[in-house]
N, C-alpha and C positions, 0 to 999 in steps of 0.2 A: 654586695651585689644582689640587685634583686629575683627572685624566681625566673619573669619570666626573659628577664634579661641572659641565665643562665641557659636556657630553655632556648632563646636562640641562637648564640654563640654552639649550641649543642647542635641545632637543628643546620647552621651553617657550615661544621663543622663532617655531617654527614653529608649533607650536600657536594662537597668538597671529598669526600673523600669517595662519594659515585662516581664524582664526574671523573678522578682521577682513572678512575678502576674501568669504567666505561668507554674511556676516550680512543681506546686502540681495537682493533679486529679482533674476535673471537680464535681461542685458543684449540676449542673443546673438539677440532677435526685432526689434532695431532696427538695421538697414542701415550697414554702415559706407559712407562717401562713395568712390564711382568715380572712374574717372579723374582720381587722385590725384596730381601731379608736386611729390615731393618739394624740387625745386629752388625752387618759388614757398611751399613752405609756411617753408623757412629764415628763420631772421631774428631781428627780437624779437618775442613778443607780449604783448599787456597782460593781466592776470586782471581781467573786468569783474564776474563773479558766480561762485561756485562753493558748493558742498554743502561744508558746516562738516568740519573735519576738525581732527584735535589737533594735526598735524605744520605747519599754518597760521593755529592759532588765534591769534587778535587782530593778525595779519598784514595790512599794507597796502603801498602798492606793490610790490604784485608783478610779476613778469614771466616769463617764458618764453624762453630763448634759443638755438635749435635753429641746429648747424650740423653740414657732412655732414664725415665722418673721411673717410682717405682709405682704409680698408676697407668703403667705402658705407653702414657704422654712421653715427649720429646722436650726436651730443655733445649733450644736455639740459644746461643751468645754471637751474635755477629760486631766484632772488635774491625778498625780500621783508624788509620794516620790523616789527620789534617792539619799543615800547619805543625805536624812535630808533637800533636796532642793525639792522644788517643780517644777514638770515638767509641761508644761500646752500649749493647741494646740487646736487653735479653727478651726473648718472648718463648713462648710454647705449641708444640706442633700434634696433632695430631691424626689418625688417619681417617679420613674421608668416605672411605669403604673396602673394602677387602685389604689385609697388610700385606697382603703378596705383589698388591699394586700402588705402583710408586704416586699417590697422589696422598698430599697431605692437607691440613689447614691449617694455616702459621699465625698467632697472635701477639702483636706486640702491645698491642693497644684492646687488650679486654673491656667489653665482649667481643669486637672487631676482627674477623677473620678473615684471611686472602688465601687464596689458592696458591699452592706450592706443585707443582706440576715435575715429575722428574721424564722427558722426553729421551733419554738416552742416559746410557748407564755401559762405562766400560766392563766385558763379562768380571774382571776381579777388580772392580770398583774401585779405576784409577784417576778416572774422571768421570764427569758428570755434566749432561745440560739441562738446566731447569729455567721454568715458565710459570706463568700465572694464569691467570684466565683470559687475560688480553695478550696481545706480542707488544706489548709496551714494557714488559719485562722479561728478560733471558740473560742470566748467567752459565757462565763456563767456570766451572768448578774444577781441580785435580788437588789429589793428596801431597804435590809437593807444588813449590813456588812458580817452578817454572815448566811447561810443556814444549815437549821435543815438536820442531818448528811443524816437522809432516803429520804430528797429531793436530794442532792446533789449527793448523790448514783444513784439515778432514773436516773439523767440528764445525767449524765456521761455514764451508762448504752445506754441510748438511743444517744447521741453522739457514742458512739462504735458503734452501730447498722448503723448507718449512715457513717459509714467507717473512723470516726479521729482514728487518733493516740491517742490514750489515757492515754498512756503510757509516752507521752512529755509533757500531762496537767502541767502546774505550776498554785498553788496555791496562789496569792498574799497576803501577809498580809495584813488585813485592821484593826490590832489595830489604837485606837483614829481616826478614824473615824468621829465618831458621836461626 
């Protein structure tokens, strides 16, 4: 393949990944979570709901599996089922500014970073809702498979208030799981 043949496929390829980043309302008027300590947010977490997306379309048990490097970088593994196969994509997160506040920058595709937005934070980090910099993305996170029906309700509720669509939530399955 030639230069600058590679050169546009690159140049297309960031084109394409503005527009995607671009195409939804701005985030940056909803509060990322204080007093953040990355040591209790580590671990695994489950995907209970999130805003449809191709890179997890028809995707269930999902997960989430954040541990710290020893350059105080973030190793992300987000594993999920399609099909009976397992999907699986590691990137690295870092933080954005101050580590007390929940805002990171997630790479899966280096040098390419996206904003990782933590919007709410149960006080003993049971679950979690996170954003991007657009509301074209919001996950509902928890430390186990499934959330008690009146939590799940709450969060939703308060995602609405925050302007998602609520309405496009999909529910992943996380039978077997555990």
């Amino acid at each position: 393949m030639k230069i600058h043949q590679l050169l546009q496929i690159a140049l297309l390829f960031l084109l394409v990944l503005a527009g995607g980043c671009m195409s939804g309302r701005s985030t940056e008027k909803i509060p990322a979570v204080t007093g953040f300590e990355l040591p209790r947010y580590l671990g695994a977490w489950y995907e209970i709901a999130r805003l449809p997306h191709r890179f997890e379309r028809g995707m269930d048990r999902v997960t989430a599996e954040y541990t710290q490097n020893p350059d105080g970088t973030v190793k992300v593994v987000n594993r999920g089922f399609r099909d009976g196969v397992e999907h699986r994509a590691e990137g690295i997160a870092k933080f954005s500014g101050k580590p007390t506040v929940g805002e990171l920058e997630v790479s899966f595709f280096r040098p390419f970073y996206g904003d990782y937005r933590i919007i709410r934070l149960d006080p003993e980090y049971r679950h979690a809702v996170v954003t991007s910099s657009t509301d074209d993305y919001l996950w509902i996170l928890a430390r186990t498979p499934q959330l008690p029906d009146d939590e799940l309700l709450e969060l939703v509720e308060y995602v609405k208030k925050c302007g998602f669509a609520t309405d496009r939530l999909e529910f992943p399955g996380q039978e077997n799981s555990r």
